[in-house]
MDAnalysis code that builds the backbone (N, CA, C; Angstrom):
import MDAnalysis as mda
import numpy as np

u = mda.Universe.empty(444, n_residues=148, atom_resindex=np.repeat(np.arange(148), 3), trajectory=True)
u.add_TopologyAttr("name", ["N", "CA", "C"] * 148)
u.add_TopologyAttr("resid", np.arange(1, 149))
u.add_TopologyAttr("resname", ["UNK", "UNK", "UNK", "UNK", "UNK", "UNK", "UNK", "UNK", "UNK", "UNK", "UNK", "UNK", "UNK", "UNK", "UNK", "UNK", "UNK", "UNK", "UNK", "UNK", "UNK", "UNK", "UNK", "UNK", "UNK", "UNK", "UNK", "UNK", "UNK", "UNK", "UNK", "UNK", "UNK", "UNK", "UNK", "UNK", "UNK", "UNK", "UNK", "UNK", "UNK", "UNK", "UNK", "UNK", "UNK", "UNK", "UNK", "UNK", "UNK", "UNK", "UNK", "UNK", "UNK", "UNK", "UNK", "UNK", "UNK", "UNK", "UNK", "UNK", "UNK", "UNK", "UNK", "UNK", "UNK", "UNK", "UNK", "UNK", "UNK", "UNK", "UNK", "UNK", "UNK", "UNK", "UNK", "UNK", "UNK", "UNK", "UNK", "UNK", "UNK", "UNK", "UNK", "UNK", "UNK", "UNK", "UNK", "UNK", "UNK", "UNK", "UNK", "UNK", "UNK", "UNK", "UNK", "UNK", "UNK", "UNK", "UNK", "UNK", "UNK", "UNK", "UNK", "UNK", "UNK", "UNK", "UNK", "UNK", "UNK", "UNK", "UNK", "UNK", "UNK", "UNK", "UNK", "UNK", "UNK", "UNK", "UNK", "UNK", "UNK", "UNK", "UNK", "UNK", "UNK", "UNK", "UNK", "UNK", "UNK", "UNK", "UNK", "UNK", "UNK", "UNK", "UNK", "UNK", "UNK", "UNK", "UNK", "UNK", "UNK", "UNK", "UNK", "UNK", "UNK", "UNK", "UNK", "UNK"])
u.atoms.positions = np.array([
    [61.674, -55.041, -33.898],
    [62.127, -54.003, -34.791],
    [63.056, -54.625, -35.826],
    [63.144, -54.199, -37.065],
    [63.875, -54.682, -38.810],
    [65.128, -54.485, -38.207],
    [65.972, -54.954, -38.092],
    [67.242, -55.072, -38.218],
    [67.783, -54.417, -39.368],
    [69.019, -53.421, -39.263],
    [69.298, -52.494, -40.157],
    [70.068, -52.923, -41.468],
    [69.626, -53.091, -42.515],
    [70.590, -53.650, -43.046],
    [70.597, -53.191, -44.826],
    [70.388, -51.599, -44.630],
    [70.013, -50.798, -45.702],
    [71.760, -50.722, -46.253],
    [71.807, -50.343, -47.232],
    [73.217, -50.138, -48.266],
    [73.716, -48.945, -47.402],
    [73.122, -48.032, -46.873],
    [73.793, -46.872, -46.141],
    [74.476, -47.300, -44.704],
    [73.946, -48.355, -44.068],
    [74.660, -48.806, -42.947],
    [75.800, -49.906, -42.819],
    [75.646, -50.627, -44.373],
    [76.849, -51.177, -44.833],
    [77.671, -50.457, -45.698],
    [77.665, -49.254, -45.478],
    [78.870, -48.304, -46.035],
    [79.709, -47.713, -44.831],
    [79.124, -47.370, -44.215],
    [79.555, -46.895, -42.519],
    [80.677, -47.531, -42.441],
    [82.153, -46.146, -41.819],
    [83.314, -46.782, -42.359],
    [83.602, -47.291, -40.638],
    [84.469, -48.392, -40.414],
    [84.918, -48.826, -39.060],
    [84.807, -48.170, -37.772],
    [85.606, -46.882, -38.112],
    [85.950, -45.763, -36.781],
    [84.713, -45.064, -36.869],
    [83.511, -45.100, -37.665],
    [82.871, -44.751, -37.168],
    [81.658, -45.812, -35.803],
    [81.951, -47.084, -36.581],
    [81.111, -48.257, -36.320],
    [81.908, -48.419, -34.435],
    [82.630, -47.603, -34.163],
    [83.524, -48.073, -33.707],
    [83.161, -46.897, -32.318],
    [82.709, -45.471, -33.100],
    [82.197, -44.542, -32.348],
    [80.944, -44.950, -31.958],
    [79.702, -45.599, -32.526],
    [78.754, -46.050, -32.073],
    [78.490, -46.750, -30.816],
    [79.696, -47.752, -31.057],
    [79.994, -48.749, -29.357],
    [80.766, -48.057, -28.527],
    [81.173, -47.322, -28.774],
    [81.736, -46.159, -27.773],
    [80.725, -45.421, -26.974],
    [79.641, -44.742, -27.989],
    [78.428, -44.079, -27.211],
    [77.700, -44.802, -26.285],
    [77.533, -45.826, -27.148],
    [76.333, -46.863, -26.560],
    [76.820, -47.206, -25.405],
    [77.957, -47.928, -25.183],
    [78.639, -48.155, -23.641],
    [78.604, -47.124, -22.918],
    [78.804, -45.751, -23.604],
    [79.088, -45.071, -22.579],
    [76.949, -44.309, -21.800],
    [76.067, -44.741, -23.162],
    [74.729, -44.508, -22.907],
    [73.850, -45.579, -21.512],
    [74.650, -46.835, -22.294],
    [74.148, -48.030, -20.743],
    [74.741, -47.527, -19.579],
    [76.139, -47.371, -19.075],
    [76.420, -47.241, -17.732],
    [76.321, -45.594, -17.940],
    [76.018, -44.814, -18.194],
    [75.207, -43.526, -17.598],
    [73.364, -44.047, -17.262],
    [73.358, -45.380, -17.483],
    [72.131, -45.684, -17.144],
    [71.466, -46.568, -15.678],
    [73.280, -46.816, -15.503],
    [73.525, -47.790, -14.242],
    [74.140, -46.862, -13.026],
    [73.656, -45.378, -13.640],
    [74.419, -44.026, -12.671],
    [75.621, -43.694, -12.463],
    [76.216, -44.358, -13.400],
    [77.799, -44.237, -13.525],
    [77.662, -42.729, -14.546],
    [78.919, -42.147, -14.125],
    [79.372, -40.828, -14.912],
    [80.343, -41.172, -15.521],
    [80.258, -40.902, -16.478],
    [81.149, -41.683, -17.747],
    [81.743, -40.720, -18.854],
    [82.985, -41.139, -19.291],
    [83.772, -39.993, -20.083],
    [84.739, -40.936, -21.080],
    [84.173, -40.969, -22.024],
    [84.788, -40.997, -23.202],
    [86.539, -40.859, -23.007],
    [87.196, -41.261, -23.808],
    [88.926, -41.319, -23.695],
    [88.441, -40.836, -25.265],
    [89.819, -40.048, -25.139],
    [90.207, -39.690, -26.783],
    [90.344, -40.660, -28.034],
    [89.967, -40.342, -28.815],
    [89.717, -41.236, -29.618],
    [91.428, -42.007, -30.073],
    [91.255, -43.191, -30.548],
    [92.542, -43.925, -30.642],
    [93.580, -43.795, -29.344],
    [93.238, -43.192, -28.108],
    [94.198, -43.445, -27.030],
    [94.414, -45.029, -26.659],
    [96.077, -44.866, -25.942],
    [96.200, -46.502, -26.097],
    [95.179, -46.514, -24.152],
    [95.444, -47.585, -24.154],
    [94.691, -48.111, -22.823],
    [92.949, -48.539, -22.953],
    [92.382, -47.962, -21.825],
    [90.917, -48.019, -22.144],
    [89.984, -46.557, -23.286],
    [88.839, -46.861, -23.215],
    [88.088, -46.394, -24.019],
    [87.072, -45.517, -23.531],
    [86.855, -45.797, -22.111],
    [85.901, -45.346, -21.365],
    [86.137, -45.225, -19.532],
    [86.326, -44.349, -19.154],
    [86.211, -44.598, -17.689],
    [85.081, -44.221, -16.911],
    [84.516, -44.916, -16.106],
    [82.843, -44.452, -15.446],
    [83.571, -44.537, -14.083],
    [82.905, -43.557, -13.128],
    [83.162, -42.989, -12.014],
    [81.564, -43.132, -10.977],
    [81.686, -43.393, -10.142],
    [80.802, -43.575, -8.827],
    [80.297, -42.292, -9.131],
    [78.949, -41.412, -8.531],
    [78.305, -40.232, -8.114],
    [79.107, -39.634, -6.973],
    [79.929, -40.575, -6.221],
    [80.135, -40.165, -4.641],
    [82.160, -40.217, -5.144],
    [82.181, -40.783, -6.004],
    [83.621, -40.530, -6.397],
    [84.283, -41.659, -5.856],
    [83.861, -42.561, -5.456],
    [84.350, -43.848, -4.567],
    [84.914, -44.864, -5.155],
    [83.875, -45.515, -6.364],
    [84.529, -46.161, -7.394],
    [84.739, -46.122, -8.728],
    [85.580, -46.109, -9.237],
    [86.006, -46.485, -10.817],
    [86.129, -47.234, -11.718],
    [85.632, -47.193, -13.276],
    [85.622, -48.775, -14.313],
    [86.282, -48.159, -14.851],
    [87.321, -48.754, -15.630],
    [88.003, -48.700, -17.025],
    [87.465, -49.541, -18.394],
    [87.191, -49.085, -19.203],
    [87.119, -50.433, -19.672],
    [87.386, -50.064, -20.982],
    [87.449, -50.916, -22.279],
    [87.580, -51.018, -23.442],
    [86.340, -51.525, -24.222],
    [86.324, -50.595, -25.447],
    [84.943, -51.252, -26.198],
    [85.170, -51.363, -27.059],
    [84.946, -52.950, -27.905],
    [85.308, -53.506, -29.051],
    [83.689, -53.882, -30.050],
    [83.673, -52.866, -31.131],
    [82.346, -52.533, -31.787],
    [81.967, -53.511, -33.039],
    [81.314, -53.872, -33.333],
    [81.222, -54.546, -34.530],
    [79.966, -54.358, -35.270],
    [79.559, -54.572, -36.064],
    [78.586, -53.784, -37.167],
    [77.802, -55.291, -37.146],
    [78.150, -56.612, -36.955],
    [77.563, -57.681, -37.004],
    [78.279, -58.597, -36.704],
    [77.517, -59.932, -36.355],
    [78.310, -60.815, -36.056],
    [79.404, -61.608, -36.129],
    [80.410, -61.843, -35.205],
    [81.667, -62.037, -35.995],
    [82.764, -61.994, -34.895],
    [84.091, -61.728, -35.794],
    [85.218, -61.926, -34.417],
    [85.281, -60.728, -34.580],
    [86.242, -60.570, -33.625],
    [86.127, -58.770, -32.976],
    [87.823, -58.826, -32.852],
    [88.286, -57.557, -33.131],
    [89.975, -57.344, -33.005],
    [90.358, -57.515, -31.498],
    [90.736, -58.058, -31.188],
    [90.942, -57.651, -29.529],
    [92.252, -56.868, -29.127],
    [93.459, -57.225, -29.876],
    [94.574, -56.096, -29.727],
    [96.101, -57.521, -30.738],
    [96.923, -56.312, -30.882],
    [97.872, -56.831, -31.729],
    [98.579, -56.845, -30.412],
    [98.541, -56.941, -29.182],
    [99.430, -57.308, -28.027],
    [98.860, -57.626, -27.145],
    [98.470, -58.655, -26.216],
    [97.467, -59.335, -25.620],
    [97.873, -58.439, -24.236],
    [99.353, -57.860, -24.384],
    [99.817, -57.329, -22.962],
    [98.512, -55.435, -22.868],
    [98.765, -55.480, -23.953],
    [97.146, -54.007, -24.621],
    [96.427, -54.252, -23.886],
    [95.467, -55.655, -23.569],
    [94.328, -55.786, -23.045],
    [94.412, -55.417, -21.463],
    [93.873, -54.332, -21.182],
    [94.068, -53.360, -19.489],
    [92.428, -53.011, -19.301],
    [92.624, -52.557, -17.755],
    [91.201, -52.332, -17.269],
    [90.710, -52.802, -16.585],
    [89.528, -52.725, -16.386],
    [88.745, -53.355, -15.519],
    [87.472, -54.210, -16.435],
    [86.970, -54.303, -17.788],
    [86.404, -55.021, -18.390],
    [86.691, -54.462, -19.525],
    [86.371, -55.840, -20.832],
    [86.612, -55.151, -21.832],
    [84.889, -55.283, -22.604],
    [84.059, -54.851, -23.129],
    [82.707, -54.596, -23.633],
    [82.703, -55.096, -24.910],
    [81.976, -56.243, -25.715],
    [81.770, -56.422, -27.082],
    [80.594, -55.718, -27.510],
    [80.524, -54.758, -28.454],
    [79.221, -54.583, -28.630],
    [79.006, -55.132, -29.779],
    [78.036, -55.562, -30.495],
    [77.894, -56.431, -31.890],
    [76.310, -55.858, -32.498],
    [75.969, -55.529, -33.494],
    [75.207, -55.297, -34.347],
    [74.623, -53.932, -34.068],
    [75.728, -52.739, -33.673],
    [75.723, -51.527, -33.047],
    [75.072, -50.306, -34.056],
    [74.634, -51.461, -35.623],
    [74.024, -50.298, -36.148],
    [72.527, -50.640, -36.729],
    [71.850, -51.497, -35.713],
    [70.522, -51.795, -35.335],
    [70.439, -51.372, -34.263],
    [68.560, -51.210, -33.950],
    [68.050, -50.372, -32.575],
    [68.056, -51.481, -31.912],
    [68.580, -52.306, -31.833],
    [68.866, -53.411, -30.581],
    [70.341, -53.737, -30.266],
    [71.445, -52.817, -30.362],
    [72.976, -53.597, -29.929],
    [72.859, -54.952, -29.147],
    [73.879, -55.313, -29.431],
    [74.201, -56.680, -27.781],
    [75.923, -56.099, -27.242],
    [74.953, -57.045, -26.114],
    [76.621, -56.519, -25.456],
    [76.854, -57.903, -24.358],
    [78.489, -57.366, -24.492],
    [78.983, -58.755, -23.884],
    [80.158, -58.075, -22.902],
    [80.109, -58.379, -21.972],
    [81.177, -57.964, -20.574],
    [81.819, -58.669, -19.759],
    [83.234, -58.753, -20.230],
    [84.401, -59.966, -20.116],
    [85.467, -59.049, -19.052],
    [86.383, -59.836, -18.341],
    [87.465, -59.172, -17.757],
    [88.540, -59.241, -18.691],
    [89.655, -58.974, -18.641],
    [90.679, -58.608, -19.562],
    [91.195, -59.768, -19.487],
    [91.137, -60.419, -18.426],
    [91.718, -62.004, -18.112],
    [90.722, -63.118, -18.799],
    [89.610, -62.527, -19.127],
    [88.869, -63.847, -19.865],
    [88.462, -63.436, -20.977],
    [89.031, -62.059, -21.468],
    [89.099, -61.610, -22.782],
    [90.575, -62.151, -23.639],
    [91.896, -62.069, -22.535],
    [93.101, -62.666, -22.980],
    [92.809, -64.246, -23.247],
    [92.446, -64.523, -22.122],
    [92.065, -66.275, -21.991],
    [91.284, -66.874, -23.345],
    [90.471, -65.740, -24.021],
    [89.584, -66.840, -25.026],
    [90.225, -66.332, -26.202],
    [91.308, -65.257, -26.394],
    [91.650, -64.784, -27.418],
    [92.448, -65.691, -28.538],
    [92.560, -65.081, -29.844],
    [92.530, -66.495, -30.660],
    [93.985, -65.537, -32.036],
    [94.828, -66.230, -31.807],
    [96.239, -65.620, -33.014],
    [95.842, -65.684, -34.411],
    [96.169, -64.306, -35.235],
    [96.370, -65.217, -36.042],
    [97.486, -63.791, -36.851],
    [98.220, -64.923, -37.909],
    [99.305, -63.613, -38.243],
    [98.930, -63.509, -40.040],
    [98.952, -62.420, -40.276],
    [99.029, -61.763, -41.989],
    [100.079, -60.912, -42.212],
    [100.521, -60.785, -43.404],
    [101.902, -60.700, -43.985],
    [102.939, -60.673, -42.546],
    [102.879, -61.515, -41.468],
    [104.043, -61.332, -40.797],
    [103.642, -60.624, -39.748],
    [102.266, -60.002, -39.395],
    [102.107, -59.460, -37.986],
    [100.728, -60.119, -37.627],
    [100.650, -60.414, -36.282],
    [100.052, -60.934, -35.352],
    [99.060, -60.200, -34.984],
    [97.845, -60.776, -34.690],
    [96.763, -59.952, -34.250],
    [96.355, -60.769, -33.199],
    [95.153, -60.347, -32.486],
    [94.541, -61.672, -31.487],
    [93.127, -61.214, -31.501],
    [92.035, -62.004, -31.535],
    [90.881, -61.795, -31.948],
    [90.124, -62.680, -30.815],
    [88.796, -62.081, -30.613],
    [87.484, -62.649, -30.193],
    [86.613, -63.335, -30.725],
    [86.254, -64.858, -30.779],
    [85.572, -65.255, -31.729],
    [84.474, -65.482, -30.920],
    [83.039, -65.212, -32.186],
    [81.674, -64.979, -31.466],
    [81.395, -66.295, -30.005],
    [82.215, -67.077, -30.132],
    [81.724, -68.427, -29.263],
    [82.732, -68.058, -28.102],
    [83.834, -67.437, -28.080],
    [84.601, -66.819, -26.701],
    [83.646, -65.845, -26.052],
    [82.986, -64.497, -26.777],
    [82.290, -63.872, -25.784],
    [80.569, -64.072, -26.075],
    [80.367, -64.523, -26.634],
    [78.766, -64.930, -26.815],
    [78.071, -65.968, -26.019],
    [78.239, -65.672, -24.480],
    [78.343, -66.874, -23.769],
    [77.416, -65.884, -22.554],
    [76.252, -66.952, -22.168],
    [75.632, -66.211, -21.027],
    [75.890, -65.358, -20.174],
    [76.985, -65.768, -19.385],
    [77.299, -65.414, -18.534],
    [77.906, -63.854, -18.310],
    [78.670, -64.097, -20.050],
    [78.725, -62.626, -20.527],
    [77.893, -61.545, -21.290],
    [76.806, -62.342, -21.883],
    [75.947, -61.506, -22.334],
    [75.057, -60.433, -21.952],
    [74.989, -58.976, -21.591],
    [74.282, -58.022, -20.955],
    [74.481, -58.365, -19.728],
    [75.685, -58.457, -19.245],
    [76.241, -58.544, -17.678],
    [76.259, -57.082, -17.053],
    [75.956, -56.118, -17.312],
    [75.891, -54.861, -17.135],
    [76.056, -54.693, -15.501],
    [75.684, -56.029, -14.576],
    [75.277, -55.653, -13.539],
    [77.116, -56.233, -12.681],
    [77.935, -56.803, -13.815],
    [79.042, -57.179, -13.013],
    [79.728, -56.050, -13.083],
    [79.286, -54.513, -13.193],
    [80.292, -53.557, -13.411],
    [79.387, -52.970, -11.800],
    [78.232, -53.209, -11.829],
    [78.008, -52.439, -10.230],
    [77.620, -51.303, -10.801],
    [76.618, -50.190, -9.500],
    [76.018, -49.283, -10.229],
    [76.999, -48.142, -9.677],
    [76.343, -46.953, -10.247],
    [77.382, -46.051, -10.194],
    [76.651, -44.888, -9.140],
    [75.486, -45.551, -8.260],
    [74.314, -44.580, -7.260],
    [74.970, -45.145, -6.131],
    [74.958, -44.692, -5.429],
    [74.913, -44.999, -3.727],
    [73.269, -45.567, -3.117],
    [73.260, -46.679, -2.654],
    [71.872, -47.208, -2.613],
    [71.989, -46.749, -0.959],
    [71.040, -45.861, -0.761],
    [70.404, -45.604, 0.563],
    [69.428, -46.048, 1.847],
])
């Protein structure tokens, strides 16, 4: 399938690009039987929490969206990064997203400084989470069915 790359999808402003990887995460693990609920938009912490069928276990996680390839914001306080995984999604406005599924400890671990007029950011660069092991790991979050 064409990869999207019409003038209308490079107008698409951030928070929305941003709602896309929000759905989409929350569309895969409702696919892994997890029940999944959206966090308010701009709340601090995670982005998404998915819940067991049987109520047993819980994910937190954070989803960091990007429209194409590239570094990804990861937080202006590395102490921000909470949860139980944090999710890259990258090219979220083609019918093929990717996704990448890091712990907060190897999302802090590959994170990269950098400061403008005087404040600090910390970023994901495509070669920190674009790495097998993290790529469509969907299955290190565990499903959300009770296998019988």
């Amino acid at each position: 399938m064409k990869r999207s790359s019409t003038r209308a999808a490079r107008l698409i402003d951030p928070e929305t690009i941003a709602n896309v990887g929000l759905f989409y995460v929350c569309f895969r693990l409702s696919r892994y039987g997890w029940n999944v609920s959206p966090a308010t938009r701009n709340a601090r912490g995670f982005d998404v929490i998915a819940c067991s069928r049987d109520a047993s276990r819980t994910r937190s996680l954070q989803v960091k969206a990007t429209s194409r390839r590239g570094a990804v914001l990861l937080a202006t306080d590395l102490d921000r990064v909470v949860g139980d995984f944090v999710v890259v999604c990258r090219s979220v406005l083609t019918e093929a997203p990717e996704s990448f599924i890091l712990t907060p400890g190897e999302a802090r671990g590959s994170a990269v400084s950098a400061e403008h007029e005087g404040r600090t950011t910390f970023w994901l660069q495509p070669r920190a989470y674009d790495r097998p092991e993290f790529r469509e790991a969907w299955s290190r979050l565990g499903v959300g069915v009770s296998r019988r």
